[in-house]
KOLLUM-467157 format. One record per atom (N, C-alpha, C): x negated, y negated, z negated; residue in one letter. Coordinates in steps of 0.1 Angstrom, whole numbers, padded with zeros to 4 digits, always signed. Example, Ala and Ser with C-alpha at 12.3 -4.5 7.8 and 13.67 -1.06 7.14 Angstrom:
BEGIN
-0132+0057-0078A;-0123+0045-0078A;-0132+0033-0078A;-0128+0022-0071S;-0137+0011-0071S;-0129+0000-0079S;
END
This chain:
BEGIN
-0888-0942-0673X;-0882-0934-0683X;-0871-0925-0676X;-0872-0911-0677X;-0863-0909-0673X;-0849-0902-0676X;-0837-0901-0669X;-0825-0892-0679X;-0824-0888-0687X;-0820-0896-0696X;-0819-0885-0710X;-0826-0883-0721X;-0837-0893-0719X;-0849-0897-0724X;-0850-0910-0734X;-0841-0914-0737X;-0843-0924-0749X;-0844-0919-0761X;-0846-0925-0772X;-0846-0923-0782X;-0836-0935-0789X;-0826-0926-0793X;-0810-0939-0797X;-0813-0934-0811X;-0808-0944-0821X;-0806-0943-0838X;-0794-0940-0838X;-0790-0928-0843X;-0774-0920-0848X;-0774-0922-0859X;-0780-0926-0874X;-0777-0926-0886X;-0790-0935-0890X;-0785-0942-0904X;-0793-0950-0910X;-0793-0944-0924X;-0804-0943-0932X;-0801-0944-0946X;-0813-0948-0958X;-0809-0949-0970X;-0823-0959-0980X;-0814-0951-0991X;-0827-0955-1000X;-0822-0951-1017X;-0837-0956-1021X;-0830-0966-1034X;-0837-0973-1043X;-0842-0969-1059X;-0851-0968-1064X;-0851-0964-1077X;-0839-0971-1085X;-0837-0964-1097X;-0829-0974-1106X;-0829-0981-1113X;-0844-0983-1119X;-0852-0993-1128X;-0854-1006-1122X;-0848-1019-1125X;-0848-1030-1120X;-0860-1037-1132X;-0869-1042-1126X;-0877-1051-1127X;-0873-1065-1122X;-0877-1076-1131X;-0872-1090-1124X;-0880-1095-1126X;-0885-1108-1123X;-0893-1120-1123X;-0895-1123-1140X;-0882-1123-1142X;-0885-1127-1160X;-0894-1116-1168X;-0889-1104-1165X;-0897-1093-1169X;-0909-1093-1170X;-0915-1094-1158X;-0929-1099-1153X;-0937-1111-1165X;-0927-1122-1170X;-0932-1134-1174X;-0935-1128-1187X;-0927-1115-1195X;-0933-1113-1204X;-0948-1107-1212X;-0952-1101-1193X;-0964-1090-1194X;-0975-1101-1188X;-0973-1106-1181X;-0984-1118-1175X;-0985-1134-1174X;-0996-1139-1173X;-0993-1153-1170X;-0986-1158-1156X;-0973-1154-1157X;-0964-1163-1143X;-0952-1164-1149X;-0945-1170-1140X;-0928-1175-1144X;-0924-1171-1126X;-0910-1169-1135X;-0901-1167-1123X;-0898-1174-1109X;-0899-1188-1112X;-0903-1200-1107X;-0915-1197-1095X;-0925-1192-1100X;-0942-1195-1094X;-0938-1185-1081X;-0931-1168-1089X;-0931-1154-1077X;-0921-1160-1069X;-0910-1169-1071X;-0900-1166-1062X;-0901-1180-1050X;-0909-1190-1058X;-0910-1203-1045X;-0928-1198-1038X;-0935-1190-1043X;-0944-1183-1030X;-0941-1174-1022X;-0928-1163-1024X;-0925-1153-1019X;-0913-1147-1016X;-0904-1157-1024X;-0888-1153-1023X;-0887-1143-1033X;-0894-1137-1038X;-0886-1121-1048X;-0879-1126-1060X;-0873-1118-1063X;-0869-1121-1079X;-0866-1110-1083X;-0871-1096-1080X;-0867-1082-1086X;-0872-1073-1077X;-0874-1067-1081X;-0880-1052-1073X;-0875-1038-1082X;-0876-1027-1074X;-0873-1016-1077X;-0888-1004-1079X;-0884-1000-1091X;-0900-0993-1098X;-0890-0982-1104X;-0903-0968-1098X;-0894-0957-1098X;-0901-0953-1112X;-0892-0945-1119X;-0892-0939-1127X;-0907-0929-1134X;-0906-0924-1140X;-0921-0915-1143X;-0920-0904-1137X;-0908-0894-1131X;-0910-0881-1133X;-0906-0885-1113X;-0903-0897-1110X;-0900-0898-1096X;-0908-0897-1087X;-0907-0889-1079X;-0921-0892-1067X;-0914-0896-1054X;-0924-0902-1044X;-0922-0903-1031X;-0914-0896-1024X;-0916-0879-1022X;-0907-0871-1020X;-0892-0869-1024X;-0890-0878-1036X;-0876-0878-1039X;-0866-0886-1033X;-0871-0898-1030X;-0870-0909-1027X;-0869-0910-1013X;-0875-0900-1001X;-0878-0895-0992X;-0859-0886-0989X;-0864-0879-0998X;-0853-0870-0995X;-0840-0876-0997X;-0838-0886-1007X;-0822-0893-1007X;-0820-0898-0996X;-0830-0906-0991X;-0828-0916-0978X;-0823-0912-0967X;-0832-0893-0965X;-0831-0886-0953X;-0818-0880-0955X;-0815-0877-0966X;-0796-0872-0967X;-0785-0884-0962X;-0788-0891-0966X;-0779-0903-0962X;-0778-0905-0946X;-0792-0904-0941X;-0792-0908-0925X;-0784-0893-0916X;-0786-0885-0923X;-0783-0871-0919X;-0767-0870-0918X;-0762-0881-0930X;-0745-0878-0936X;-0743-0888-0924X;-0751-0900-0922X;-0743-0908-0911X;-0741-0903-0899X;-0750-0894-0893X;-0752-0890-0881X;-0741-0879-0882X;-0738-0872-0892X;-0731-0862-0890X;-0734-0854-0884X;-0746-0844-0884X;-0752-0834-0877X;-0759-0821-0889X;-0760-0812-0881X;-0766-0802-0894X;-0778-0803-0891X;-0787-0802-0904X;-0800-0809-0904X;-0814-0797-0897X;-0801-0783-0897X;-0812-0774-0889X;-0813-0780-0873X;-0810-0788-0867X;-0812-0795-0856X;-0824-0804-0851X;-0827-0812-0863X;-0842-0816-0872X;-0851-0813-0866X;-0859-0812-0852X;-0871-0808-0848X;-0885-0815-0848X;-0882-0821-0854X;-0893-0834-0860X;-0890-0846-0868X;-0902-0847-0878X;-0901-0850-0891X;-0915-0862-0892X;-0913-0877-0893X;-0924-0885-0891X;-0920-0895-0904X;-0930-0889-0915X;-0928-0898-0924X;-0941-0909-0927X;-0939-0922-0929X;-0947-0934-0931X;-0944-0933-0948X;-0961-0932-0955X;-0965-0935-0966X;-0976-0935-0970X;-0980-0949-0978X;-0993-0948-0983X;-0994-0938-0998X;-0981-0933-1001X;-0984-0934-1017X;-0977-0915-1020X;-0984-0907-1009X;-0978-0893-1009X;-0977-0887-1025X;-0973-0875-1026X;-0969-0872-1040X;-0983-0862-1044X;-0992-0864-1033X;-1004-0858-1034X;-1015-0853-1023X;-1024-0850-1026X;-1034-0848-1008X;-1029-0841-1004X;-1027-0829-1003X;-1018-0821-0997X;-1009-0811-1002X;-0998-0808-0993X;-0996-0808-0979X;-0989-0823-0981X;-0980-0829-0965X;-0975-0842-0963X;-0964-0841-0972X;-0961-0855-0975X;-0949-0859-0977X;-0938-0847-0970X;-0941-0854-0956X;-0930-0845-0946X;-0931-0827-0944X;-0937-0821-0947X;-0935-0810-0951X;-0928-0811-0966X;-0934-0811-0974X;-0924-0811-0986X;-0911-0816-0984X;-0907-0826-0978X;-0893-0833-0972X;-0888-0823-0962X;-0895-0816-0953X;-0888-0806-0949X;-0881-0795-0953X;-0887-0791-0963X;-0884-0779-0974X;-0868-0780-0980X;-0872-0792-0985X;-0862-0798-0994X;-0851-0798-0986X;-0852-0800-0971X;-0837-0800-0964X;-0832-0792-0960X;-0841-0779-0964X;-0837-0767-0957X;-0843-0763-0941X;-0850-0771-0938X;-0852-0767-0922X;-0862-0761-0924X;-0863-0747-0916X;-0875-0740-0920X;-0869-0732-0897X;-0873-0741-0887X;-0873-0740-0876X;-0886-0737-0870X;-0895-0747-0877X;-0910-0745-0874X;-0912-0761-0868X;-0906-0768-0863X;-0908-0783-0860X;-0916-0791-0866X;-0930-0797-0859X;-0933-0805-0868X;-0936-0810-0878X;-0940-0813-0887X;-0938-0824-0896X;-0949-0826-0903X;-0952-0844-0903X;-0964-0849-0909X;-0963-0864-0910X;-0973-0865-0918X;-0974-0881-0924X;-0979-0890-0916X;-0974-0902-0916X;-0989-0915-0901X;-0988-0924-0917X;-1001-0928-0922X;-1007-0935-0928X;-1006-0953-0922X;-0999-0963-0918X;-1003-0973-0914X;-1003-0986-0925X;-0999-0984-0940X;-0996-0991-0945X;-0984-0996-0943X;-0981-1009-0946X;-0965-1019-0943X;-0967-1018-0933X;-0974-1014-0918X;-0966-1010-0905X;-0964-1000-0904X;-0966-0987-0910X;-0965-0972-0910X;-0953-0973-0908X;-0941-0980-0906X;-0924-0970-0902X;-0925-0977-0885X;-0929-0987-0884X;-0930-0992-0870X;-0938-0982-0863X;-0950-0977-0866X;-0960-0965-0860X;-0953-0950-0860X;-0949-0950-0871X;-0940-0936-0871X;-0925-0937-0860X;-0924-0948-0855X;-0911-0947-0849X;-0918-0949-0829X;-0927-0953-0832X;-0936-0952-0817X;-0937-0936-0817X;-0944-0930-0824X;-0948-0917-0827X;-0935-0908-0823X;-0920-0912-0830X;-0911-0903-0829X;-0906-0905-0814X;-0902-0917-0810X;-0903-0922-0795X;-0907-0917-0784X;-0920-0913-0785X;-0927-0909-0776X;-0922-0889-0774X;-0923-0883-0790X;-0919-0873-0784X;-0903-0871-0780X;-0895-0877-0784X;-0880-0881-0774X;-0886-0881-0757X;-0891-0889-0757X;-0895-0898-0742X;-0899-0883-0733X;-0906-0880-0740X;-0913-0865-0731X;-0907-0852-0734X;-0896-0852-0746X;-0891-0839-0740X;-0897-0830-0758X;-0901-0837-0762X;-0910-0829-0772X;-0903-0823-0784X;-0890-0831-0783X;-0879-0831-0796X;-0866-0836-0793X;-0855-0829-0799X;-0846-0835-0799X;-0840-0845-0806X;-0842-0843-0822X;-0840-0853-0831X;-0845-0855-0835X;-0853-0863-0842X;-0863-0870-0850X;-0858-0873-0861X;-0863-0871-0870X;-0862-0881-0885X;-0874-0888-0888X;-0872-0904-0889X;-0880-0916-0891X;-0879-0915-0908X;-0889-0917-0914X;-0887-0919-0932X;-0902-0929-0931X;-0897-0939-0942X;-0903-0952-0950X;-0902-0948-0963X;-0916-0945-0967X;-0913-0941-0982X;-0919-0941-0991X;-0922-0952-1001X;-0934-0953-1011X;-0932-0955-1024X;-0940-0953-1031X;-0938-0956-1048X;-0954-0964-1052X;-0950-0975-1046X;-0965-0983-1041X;-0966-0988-1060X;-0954-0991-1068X;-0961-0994-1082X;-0969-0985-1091X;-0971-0973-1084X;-0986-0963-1087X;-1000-0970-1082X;-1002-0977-1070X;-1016-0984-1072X;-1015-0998-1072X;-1007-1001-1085X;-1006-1016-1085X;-1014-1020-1101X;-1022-1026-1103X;-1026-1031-1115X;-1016-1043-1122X;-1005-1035-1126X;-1000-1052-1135X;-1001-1058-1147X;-1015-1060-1148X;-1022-1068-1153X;-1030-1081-1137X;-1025-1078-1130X;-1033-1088-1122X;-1019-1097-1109X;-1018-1107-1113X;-1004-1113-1109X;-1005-1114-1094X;-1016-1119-1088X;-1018-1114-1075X;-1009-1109-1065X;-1010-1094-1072X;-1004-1082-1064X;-0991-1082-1073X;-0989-1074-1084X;-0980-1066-1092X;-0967-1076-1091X;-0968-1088-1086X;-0954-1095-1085X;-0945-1095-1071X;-0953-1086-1062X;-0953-1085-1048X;-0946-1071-1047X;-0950-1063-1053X;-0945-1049-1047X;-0936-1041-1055X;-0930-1031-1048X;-0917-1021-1053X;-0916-1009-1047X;-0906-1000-1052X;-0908-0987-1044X;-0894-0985-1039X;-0894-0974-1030X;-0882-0973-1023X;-0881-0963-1011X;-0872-0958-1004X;-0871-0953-0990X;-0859-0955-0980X;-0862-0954-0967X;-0854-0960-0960X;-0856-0948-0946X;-0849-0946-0942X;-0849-0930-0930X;-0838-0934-0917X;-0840-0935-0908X;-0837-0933-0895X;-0835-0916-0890X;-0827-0912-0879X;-0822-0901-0875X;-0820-0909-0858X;-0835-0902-0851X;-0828-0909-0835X;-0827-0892-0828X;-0818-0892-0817X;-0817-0883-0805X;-0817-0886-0796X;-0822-0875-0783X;-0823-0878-0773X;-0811-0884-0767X;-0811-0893-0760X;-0798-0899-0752X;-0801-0908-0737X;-0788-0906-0732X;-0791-0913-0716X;-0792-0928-0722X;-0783-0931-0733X;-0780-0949-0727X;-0794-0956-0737X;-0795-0964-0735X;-0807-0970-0738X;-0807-0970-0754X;-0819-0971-0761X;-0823-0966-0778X;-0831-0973-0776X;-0840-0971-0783X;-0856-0975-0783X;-0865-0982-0771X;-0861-0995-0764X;-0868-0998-0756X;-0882-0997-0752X;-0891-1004-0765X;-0906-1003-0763X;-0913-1004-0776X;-0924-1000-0777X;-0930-1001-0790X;-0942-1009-0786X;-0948-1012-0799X;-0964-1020-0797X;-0967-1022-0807X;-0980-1014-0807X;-0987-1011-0821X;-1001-1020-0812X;-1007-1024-0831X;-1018-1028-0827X;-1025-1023-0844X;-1042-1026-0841X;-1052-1026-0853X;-1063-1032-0851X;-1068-1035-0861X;-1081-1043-0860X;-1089-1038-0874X;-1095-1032-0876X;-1105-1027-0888X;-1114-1037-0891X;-1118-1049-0884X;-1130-1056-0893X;-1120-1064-0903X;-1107-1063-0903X;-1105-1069-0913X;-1099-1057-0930X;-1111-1047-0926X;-1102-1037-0938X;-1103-1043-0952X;-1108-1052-0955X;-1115-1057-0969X;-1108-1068-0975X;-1098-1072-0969X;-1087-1080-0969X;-1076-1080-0979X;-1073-1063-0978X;-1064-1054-0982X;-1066-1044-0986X;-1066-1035-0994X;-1073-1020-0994X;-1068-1018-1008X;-1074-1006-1011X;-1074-1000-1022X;-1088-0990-1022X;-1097-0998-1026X;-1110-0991-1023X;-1114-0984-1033X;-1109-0971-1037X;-1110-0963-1035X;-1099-0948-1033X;-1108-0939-1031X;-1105-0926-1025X;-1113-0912-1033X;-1112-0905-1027X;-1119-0890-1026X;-1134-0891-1024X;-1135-0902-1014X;-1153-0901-1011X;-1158-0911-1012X;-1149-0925-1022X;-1152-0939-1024X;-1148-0944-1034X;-1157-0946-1050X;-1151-0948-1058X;-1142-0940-1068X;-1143-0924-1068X;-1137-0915-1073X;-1133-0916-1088X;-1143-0920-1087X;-1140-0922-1105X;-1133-0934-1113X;-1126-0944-1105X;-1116-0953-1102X;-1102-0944-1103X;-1101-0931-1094X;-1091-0922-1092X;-1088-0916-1103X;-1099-0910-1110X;-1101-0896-1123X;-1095-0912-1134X;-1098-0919-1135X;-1092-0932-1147X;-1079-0935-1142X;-1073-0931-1133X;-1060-0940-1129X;-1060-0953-1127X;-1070-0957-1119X;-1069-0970-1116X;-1075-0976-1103X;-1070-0967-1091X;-1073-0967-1081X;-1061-0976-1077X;-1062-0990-1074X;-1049-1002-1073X;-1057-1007-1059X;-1042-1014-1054X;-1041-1022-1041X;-1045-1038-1045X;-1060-1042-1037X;-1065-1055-1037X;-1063-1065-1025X;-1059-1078-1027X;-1058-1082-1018X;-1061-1095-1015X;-1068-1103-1008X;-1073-1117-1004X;-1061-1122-0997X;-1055-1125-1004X;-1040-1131-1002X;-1034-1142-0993X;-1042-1153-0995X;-1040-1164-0986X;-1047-1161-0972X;-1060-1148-0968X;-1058-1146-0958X;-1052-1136-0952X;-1049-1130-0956X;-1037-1118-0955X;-1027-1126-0947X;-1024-1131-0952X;-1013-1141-0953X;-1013-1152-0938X;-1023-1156-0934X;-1026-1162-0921X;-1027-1154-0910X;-1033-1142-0911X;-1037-1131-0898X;-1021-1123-0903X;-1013-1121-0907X;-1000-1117-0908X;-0989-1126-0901X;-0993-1140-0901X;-0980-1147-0895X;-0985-1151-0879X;-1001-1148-0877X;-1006-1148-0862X;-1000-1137-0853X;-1006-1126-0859X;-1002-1114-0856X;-0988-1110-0851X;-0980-1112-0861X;-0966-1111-0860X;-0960-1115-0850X;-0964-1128-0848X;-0959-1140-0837X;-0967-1132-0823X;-0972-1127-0822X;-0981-1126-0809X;-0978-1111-0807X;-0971-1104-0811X;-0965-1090-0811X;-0949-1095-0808X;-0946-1103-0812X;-0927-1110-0809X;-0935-1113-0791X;-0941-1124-0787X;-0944-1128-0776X;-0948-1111-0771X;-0956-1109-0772X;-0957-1095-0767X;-0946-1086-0759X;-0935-1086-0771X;-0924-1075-0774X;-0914-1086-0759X;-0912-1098-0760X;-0907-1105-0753X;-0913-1103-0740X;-0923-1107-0736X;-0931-1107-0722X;-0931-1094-0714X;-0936-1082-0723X;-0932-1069-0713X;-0920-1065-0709X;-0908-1071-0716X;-0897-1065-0715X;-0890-1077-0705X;-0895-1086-0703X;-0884-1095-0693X;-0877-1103-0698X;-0874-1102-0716X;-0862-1109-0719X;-0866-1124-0726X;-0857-1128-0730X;-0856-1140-0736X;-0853-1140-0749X;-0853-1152-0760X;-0855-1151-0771X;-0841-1149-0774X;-0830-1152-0770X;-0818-1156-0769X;-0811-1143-0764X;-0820-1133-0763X;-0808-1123-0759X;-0812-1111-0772X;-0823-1113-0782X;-0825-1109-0797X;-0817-1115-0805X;-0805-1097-0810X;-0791-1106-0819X;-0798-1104-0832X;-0811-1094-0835X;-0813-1096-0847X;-0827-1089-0847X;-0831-1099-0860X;-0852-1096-0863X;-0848-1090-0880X;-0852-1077-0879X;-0853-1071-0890X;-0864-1067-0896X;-0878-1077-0901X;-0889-1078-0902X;-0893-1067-0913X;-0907-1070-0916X;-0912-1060-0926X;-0909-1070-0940X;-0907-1068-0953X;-0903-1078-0959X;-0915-1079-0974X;-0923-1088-0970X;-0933-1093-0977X;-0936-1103-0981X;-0930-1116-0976X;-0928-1126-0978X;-0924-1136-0973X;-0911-1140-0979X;-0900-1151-0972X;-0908-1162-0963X;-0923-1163-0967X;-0926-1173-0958X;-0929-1168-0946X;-0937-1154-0943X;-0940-1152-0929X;-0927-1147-0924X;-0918-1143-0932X;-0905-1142-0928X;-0900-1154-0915X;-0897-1162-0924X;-0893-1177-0919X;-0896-1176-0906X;-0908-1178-0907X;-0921-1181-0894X;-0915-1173-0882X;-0911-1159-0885X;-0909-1153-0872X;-0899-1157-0869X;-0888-1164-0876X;-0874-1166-0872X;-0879-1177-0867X;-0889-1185-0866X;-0885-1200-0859X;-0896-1191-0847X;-0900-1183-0852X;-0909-1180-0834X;-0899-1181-0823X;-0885-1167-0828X;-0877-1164-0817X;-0863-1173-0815X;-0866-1184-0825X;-0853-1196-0820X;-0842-1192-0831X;-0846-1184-0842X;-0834-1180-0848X;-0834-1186-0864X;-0819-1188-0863X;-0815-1191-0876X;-0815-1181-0885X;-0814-1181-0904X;-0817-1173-0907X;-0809-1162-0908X;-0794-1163-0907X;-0786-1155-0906X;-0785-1144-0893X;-0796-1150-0886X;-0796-1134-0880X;-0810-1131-0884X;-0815-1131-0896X;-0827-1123-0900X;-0819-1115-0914X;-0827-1103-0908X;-0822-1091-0920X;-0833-1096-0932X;-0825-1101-0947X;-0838-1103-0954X;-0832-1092-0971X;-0842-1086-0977X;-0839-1085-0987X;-0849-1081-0998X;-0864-1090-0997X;-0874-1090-1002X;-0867-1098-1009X;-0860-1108-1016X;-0856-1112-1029X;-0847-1100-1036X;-0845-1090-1033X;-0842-1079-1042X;-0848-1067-1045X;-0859-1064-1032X;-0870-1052-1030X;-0882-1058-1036X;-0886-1068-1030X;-0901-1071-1030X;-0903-1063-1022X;-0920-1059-1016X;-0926-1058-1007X;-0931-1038-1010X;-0916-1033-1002X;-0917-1017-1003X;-0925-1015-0992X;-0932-1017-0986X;-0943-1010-0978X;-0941-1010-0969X;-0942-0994-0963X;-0935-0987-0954X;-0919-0984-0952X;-0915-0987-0963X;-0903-0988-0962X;-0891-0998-0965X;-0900-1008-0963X;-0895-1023-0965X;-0885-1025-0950X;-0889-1016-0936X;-0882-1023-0925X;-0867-1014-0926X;-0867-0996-0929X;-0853-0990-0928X;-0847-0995-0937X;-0851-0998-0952X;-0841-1003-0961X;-0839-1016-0956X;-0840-1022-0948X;-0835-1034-0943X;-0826-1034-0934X;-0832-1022-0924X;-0818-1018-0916X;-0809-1012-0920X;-0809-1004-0927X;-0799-0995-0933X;-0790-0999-0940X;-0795-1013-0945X;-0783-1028-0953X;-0775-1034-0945X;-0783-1031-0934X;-0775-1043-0924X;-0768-1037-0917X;-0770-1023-0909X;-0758-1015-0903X;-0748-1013-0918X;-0750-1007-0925X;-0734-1003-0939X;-0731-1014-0937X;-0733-1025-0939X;-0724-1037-0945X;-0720-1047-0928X;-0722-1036-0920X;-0719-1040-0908X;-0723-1054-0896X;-0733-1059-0901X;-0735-1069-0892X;-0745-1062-0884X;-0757-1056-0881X;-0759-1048-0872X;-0749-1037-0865X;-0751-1040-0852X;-0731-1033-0849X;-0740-1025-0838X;-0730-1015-0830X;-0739-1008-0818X;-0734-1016-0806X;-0745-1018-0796X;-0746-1029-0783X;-0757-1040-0788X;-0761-1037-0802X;-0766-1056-0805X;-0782-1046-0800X;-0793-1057-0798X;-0803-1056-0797X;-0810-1061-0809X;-0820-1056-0813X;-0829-1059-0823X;-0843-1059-0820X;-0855-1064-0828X;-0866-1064-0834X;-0872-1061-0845X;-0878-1051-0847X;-0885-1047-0856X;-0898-1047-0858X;-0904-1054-0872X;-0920-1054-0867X;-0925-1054-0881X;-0937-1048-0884X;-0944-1046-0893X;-0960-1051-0897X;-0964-1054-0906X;-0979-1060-0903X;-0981-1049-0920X;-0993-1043-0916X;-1003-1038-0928X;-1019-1036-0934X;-1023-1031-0944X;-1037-1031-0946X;-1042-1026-0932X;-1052-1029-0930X;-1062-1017-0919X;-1065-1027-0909X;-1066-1042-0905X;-1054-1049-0906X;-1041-1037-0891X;-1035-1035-0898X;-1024-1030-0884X;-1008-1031-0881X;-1004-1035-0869X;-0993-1044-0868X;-0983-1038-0854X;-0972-1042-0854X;-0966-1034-0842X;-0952-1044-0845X;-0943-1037-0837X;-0931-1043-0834X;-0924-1031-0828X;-0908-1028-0828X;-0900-1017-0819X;-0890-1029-0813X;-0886-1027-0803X;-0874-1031-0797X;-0866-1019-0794X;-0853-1023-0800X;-0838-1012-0799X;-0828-1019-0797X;-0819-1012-0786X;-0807-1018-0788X;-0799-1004-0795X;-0790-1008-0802X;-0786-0997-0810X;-0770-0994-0805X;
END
C-alpha cells in the first residue's frame, strides 16, 4: 500500500426513526411475549419509520451528521457507496438521490451494493479500494434501510427481529493507517435460507399486493452465521499477523445477542468491549454496523489509536469483516 493511500474514518454519523416499537407492543398484535423476543435475541424495541419516511431520508440525516463531524464541505464528496436492501425505489440508487440532496453535483460516483446485513462491510471494501488506488478522495460509507416494509407482522418469526435506521461513515485519503483489510465472502447455495422471493421477474404479483416480505429458516441461518463469522475473525486475524489481544473492540452486525456473544468468546473478549445495541435497534440491516459505531465513537469509548473489527453476515448467504484502526 502505498503513501497516502489509506482510507482513515474522519466522521461518524446515524439517525433513527422516531416511532418506538417495543416487545410489549408486539404482544398485542401476535402470539409472543416480551420474554420469548428478548431471551432468543436480546431485543426489546426497535425503530419503525414512519409512512411518508423513506430510506433516502434516513440516508440523508446519517450522511449530515458524519459530514458535521468531519467538518468538511460536502462538495469534496467524490464518492458515494450506499448499502441497502430496501431503496425508495428501482431507480435511480439510493445514492444518487442522497447525492442530490447534499448538494454535490461534481459528477463523482454514486451507487448502491445490494449485500443484505453485510452490505455496509462490502460497501466499505468497495470505498477502500477506491482510496487505495487513487480513485477518490473522500468517500461516504451509508447503512440504510427501512427493512419493516418487507416484513410481514403477522408472522413472529421475522417481525420481532427487524427495524429501520441509518448509519454513514466519511473516510479520506491518509498516510497513517485507516482501513487495514477487508474480507468479503458469498455462497449462493444457500439463497433459500433468507430471501425475499419475490421481485420484478419472481413472483410479481406478491409485489402489485404489497406483500413481497423477508423469509427466513431461522435456526439455520442462525448456525451458518455463527460459522461464518468465526472463520472471517480467524481470517481477519491470520492475514494480518495479529493477535486476539491487540483487538480493542468488535463492533458486529447486530442480529442477535447470541451470535453476538459467540464472536466475543471467539476473540477472548469480554462483553464490554463489544459494541452492542440490538436490544434497542433490533436487526437494522445494513445499517445495524455504522449505527453501532457511531454510538460508540459519540459517547466516546471508541477513541482514535484503538483498533477495531467489523463484520457482517447477510441473505445471499454473504459475510465479510473490515479491520480499522481509527
Amino acid at each position: 500500500m502505498g503513501k497516502g493511500r489509506y482510507a482513515k474514518i474522519i466522521g461518524t454519523g446515524s439517525f433513527l426513526p422516531e416511532r418506538v416499537v417495543t416487545n410489549k407492543d408486539l404482544e398485542a398484535r401476535i402470539a409472543t411475549t416480551d420474554e420469548w423476543i428478548y431471551s432468543r435475541t436480546g431485543i426489546r424495541e426497535r425503530r419503525i419509520v414512519a409512512a411518508d419516511e423513506k430510506t433516502s431520508d434516513l440516508a440523508e440525516r446519517a450522511s449530515c451528521a458524519a459530514i458535521e463531524m468531519a467538518g468538511i464541505d460536502p462538495q469534496l464528496i467524490d464518492l458515494i457507496v450506499v448499502a441497502t436492501t430496501t431503496p425508495d425505489q428501482v431507480f435511480p440508487s439510493v445514492a444518487c438521490l442522497l447525492q442530490d440532496r447534499l448538494g454535490i453535483h461534481g459528477g463523482g460516483p454514486a451507487f448502491d451494493v445490494q449485500a443484505v446485513c453485510a452490505g455496509f462491510v462490502y460497501a466499505m471494501d468497495i470505498a477502500n479500494r477506491y482510496v487505495q488506488t487513487g480513485g477518490c478522495q473522500y468517500a461516504l460509507v451509508v447503512g440504510a434501510e427501512t427493512f419493516s416494509r418487507i416484513i410481514d407482522w403477522t408472522d413472529r418469526e421475522t417481525c420481532v427481529l427487524f427495524g429501520d435506521g441509518a448509519g454513514a461513515v466519511l473516510l479520506h485519503a491518509a498516510e497513517a493507517p485507516g482501513v487495514i483489510s477487508t474480507h468479503l465472502h458469498a455462497d449462493g447455495r444457500y439463497h433459500e435460507l433468507l430471501s425475499v422471493p419475490s421481485g420484478v421477474s419472481v413472483n410479481y404479483e406478491q409485489v402489485l399486493r404489497g406483500e413481497a416480505y423477508a423469509q427466513m429458516q431461522g435456526s439455520e441461518v442462525f448456525k451458518f452465521a455463527v460459522k461464518c463469522m468465526g472463520d472471517v475473525v480467524d481470517e481477519t486475524l491470520t492475514v494480518n499477523g495479529i493477535v486476539k489481544s491487540s483487538i480493542d473492540w468488535l463492533v458486529p452486525h447486530q442480529a442477535n445477542i447470541r451470535i453476538i456473544a459467540a464472536m466475543a468468546r471467539k476473540l477472548d473478549m469480554t462483553m464490554d468491549k463489544v459494541v452492542v445495541t440490538v436490544d434497542r435497534h433490533g436487526n437494522t440491516s445494513a445499517a445495524s454496523i455504522p449505527l453501532a459505531l457511531d454510538e460508540a465513537v459519540r459517547d466516546g469509548r471508541i477513541r482514535t489509536g484503538q483498533t477495531l473489527i467489523m463484520e457482517g453476515f447477510g441473505g445471499g448467504f454473504t459475510w465479510g469483516s473490515v479491520l480499522v484502526k481509527m
